[in-house]
Structures are given as structure tokens and as C-alpha cells.
C-alpha positions in Angstrom: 10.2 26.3 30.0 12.0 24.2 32.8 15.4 22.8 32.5 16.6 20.1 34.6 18.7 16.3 34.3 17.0 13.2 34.1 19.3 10.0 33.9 22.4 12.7 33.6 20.7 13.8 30.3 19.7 18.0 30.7 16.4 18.4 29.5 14.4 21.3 28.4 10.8 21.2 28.6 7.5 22.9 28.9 5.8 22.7 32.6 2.8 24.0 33.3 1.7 25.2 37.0 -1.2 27.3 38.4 -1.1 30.5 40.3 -2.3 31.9 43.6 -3.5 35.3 44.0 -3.4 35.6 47.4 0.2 34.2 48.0 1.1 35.6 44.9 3.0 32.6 43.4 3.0 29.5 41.6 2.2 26.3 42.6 1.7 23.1 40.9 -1.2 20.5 42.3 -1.0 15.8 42.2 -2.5 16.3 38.5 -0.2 19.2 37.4 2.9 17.4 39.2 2.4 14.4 37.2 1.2 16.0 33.5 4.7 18.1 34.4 6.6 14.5 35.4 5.3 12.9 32.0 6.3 16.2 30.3 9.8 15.9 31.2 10.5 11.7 30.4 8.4 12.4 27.3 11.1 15.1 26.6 14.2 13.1 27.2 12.7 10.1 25.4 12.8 12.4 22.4 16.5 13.3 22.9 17.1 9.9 23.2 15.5 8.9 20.2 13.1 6.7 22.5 9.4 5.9 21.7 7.4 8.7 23.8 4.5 7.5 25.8 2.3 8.6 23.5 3.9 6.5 20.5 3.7 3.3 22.3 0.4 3.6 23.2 -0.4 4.3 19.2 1.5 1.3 18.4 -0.7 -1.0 20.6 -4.3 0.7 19.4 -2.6 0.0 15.7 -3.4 -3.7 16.3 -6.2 -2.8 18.5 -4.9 -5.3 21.3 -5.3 -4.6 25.4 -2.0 -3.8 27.8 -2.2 -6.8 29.3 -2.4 -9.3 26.0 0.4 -7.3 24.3 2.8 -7.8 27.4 1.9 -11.7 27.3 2.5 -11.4 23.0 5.9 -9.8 24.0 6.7 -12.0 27.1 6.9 -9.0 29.3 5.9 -8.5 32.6 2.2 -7.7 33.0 2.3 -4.3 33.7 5.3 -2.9 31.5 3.7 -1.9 29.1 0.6 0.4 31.1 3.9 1.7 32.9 5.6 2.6 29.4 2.7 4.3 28.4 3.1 6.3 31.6 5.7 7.6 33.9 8.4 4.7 33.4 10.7 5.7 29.9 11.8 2.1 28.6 14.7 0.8 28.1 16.7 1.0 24.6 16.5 -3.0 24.0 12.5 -2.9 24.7 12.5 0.3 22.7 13.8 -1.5 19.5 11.2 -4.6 20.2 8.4 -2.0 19.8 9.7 -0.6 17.2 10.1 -3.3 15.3 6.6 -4.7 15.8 5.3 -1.0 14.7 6.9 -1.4 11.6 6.2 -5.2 10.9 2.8 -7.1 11.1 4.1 -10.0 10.1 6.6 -10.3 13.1 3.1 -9.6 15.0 1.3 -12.5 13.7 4.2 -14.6 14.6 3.9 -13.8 17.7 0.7 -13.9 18.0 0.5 -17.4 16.9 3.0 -18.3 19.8 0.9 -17.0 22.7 -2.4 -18.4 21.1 -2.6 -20.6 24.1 -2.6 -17.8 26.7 -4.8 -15.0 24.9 -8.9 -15.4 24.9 -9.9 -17.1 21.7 -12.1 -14.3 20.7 -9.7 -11.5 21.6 -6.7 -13.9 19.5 -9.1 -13.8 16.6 -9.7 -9.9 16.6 -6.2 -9.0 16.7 -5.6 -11.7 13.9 -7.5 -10.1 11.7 -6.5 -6.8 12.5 -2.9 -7.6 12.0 -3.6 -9.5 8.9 -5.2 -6.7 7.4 -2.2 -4.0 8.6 0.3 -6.6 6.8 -1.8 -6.9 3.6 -1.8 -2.8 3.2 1.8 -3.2 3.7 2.4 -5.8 1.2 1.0 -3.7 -1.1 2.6 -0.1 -0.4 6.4 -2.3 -0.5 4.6 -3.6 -4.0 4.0 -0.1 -4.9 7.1 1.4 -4.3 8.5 -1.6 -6.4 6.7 -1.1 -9.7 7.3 2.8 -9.0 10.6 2.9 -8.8 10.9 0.4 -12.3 9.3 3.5 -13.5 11.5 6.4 -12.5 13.7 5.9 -15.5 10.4 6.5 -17.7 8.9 9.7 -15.8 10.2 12.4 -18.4 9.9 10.1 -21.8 6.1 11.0 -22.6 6.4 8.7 -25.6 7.0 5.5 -23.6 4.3 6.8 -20.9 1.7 8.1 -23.0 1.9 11.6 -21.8 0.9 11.2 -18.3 2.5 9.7 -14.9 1.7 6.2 -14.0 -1.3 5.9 -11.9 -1.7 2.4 -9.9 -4.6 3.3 -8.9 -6.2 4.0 -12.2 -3.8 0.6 -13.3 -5.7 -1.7 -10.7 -9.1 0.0 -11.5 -9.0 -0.6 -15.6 -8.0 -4.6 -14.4 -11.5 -4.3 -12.1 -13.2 -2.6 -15.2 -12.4 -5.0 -17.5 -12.7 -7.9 -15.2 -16.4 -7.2 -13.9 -17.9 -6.6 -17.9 -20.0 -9.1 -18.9 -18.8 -8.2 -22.5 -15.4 -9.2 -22.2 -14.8 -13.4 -22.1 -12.2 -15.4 -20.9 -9.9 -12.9 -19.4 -6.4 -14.4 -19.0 -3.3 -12.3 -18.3 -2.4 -12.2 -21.9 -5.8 -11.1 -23.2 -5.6 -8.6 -20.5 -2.5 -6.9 -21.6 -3.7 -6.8 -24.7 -6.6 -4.8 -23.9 -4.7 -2.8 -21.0 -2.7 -1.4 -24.2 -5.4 -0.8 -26.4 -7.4 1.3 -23.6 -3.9 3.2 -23.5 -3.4 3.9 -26.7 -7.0 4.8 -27.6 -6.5 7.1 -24.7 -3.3 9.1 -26.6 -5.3 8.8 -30.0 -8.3 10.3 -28.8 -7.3 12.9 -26.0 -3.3 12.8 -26.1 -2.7 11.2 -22.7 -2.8 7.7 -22.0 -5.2 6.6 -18.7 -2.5 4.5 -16.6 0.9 5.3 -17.3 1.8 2.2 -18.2 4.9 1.9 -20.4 4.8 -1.0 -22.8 7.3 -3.2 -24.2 6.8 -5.7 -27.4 6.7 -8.9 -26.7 6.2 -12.5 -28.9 2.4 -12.2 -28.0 2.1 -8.2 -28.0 2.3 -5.2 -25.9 3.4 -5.9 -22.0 3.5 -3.7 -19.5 6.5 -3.1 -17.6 6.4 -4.7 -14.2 3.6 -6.9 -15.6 4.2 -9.7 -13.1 3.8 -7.6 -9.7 0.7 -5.6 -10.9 -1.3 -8.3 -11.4 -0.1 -9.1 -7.6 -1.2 -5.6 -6.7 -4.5 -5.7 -3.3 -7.9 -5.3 -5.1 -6.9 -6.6 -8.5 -9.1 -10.3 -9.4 -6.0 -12.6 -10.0 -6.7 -16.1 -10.1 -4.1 -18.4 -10.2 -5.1 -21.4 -12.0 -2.8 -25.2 -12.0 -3.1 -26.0 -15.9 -0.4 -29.1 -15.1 2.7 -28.1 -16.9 2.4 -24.0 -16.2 0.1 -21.9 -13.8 -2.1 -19.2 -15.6 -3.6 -16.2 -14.3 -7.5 -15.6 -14.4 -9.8 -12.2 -13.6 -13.0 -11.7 -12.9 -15.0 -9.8 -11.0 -18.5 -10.6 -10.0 -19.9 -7.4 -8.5 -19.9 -4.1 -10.8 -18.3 -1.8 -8.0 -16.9 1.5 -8.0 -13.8 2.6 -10.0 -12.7 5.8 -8.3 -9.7 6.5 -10.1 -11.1 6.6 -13.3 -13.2 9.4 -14.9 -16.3 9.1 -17.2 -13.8 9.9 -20.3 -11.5 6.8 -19.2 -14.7 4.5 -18.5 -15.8 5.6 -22.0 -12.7 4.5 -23.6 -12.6 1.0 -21.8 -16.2 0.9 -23.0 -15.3 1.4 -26.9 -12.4 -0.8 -26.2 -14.7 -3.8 -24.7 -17.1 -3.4 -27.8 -14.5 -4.0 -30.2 -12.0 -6.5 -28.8 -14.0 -8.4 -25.0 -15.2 -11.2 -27.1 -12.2 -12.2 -28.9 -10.0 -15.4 -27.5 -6.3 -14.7 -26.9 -5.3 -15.6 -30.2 -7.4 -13.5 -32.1 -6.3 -10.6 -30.0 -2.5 -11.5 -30.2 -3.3 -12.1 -33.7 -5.2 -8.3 -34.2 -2.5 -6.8 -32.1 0.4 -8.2 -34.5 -0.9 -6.3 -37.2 -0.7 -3.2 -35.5 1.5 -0.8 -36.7 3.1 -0.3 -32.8 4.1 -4.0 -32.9 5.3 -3.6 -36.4 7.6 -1.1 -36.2 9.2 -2.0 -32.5 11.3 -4.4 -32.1 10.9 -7.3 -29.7 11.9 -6.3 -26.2 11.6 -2.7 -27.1 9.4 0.0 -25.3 6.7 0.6 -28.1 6.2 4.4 -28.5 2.7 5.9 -28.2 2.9 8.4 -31.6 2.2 4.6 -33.3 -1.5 5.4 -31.6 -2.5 6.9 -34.7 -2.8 4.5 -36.7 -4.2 2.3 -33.7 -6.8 -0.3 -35.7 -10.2 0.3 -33.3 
């Protein structure tokens, strides 16, 4: 290891050199001199909480964009940013601009949409939709996080989860299920629910687990999921949102059969027997079946309804 000060900063790093038989003693070559120069700044940027060469260069193949177009998106010099992926460490206030645009795709397409004018059309349009894409996944992991932490306060009840951990993955994938089946009609938001609690249920009932995780309150028209309104926002899920003049409702459907990855052939069965019985009723026979239930009965209204009602579940 070498030790030496860069901007009054001592720095510790690891330098690498070659050695000569004949002279007996090391010596370092151009290429060694600068691996060992970009060794040490990558070193002190570290110390200094900077972005290290490396870094900055991840951050610009993120968004797939060239040096050049991401110093004109930035208003930088032309060459700044080929020389902050090399030998030149930046400076703090350009360190917190890449930052930033690391950690938010929207800022990106901002400023993307600024420097239209002075980025190739076709390159504009490739980093467009890469960024788009980047701040879509990102949406959904804030989304995520959302409904997961409404749910922290029901980890350890297994009678308001149904025995198992909630699983969005398995929550957007029974929406896709139930949306693609040719069996189930007019699937609005409250239908859905409906059917969402039934699969549930049937789950506990039948194996002593629920599929989702889901907790469920009772409401006027049946069982609702907690957090309701942001999973049917959740990327990948069908949602359709349809003017009906006075209110907006919420429409799935699927057209191609797909994959469900999350779910097993024992959920998928379950969602099957579930479809049989209950795809082709309208909402109000389904609010109407589900206020006969025993669960719906026996909770009150704005209560979590409790999964050991399952037994006596009606399908």
C-alpha cells in the first residue's frame, strides 16, 4: 500500500508496479503510472464521499446515453464528464448534480426534454425511453414500500394475514389471473375484491395459509383489502380507468393468457375453483353472496375481518 496527500487529504491506497531482475527494483511504466494515478483520486473520492470514476460512469450507461449528450443534458462543458470518468475527481456541487440524476429519472427526463433541440432525434428518443422505463420501476418500488409498510403493523397477526406474509407479487399476479379468464365478466374493482377475498380465504380453508397476504377489512359492499387504492396502481396490474360522468371506475382485463410466476399450481387451482363459482356473477350478486357470509356477518364495518371465519366460507 502507498500513502501520500492529495488536495491536503492523506490517502492510503493500493499501487501496483513491476519489477526488474536485473536492476533489482521496482519500477512502474505510462500504463502502471496512470492505473496507480486513478487508484489514488478513486481513493480520496471515497474519503470524501465523492462519486468514484467508476460510479459516474455507471450512472451514465444507467440511461444508456454517450459522454458528450449527457454533458449537453447537464450544461457542462463537453469533455467534463470523459474527464470525471478519468483522472479529474469533480467537484462537490457537480458531485451532488450526478447524484441526484442517479437517483431520479424523472429529473432526467426533464432535462432531457430541455436539450431536445441539441441532442440527435434518434439518440433523444432512445434515452427517452430508457429513462421512462428506469422511472416506471421506480414508481413502482416507492409504491411498494408504501403498501408494505401499511402492512408492518399486520406481520405477526396470522388471523388478519391469513397465515402467511403479504406477497405483491403473488397480489399483482391473482389481479392478472383473474383479469385474463374468459370465465370471469365484467371485472370492476369491486367484483375484484370480492373475488381477491374469496381466493384468500378458500386458500386458509383448504391449506391453512392464504395466497397473498392481503389483510381485509369489511366494508358496505364486502371485504377490501388494505391499501386497495395503490395496488390496483401497482406496474403490470390491467387497471383501466373509465369516465362514467359523475365518478371514475376501474376496469381489468387482460387479453393475453401470460405467465404468473409467483403463483404455484395449488394457488392457480384455487383461483380456478374460485372463477367456477363466482366469474360470472355481476357486482351485485357478488356483494350480495359476500353479505351472507359469515366473515361479513360477524365483523363489524371498518373492521379487519379474521380468516378462522374461512370455515364456514360458502364456495
Amino acid at each position: 500500500g502507498e500513502c501520500t496527500t492529495f488536495k491536503n487529504v492523506k490517502v492510503e491506497y493500493d499501487a501496483t508496479y513491476l519489477y526488474c531482475d536485473k536492476a533489482d527494483e521496482y519500477y512502474m511504466d505510462e500504463q502502471l503510472i496512470q492505473e496507480n494515478d486513478l487508484r489514488l483520486k478513486n481513493e480520496y473520492r471515497k474519503q470524501e464521499g465523492l462519486l468514484t470514476s467508476v460510479e459516474i460512469s455507471d450512472i451514465r450507461a444507467k440511461y444508456g446515453i454517450s459522454q458528450s449528450d449527457f454533458c449537453v443534458l447537464l450544461g457542462w462543458g463537453g469533455k467534463t464528464i470523459t474527464r470525471y470518468e478519468g483522472h479529474q475527481v469533480q467537484d462537490r456541487a457537480h458531485d451532488t448534480i450526478l447524484k441526484k440524476i442517479d437517483g431520479d429519472s424523472e429529473w432526467f427526463i426533464s432535462l432531457l426534454h430541455e436539450a431536445k433541440d441539441s441532442i440527435p432525434e434518434i439518440s433523444y428518443f432512445k434515452y427517452l425511453e430508457r429513462a421512462t422505463s428506469l422511472y416506471e420501476s421506480n414508481q413502482d418500488n416507492y409504491l411498494r414500500k408504501t403498501i408494505e409498510s401499511n402492512y408492518i403493523r399486520f406481520r405477526d397477526n396470522s388471523l388478519y394475514n391469513g397465515n402467511v406474509q403479504l406477497s405483491l407479487d403473488k397480489v399483482v399476479d391473482v389481479i392478472r389471473y383473474f383479469a385474463a379468464s374468459e370465465y370471469v365478466t365484467n371485472l370492476y374493482k369491486v367484483k375484484l375484491m370480492k373475488l381477491m377475498w374469496y381466493a384468500d380465504a378458500l386458500s386458509y380453508k383448504n391449506r391453512g395459509h392464504a395466497i397473498t397476504g392481503l389483510v381485509y377489512k369489511s366494508m358496505p359492499m364486502g371485504a377490501v383489502p388494505v391499501g386497495h387504492n395503490l395496488i390496483i396502481d401497482l406496474q403490470n396490474v390491467p387497471c383501466e380507468e373509465i369516465d362514467m360522468g359523475e365518478t371514475n371506475a376501474y376496469y381489468f382485463s387482460l387479453n393475453e393468457q401470460g405467465t404468473y410466476l409467483a403463483l404455484s399450481k395449488e394457488d392457480k387451482d384455487i383461483l380456478d375453483i374460485v372463477i367456477e363459482k363466482l366469474g360470472k356473477m355481476s357486482k351485485s350478486q357478488i356483494v350480495s353472496f359476500m353479505h351472507q357470509e359469515t366473515a361479513y356477518t360477524e365483523t363489524a364495518q371498518g373492521n379487519i375481518i379474521k380468516f378462522n371465519y374461512a370455515e364456514n366460507l360458502k364456495i
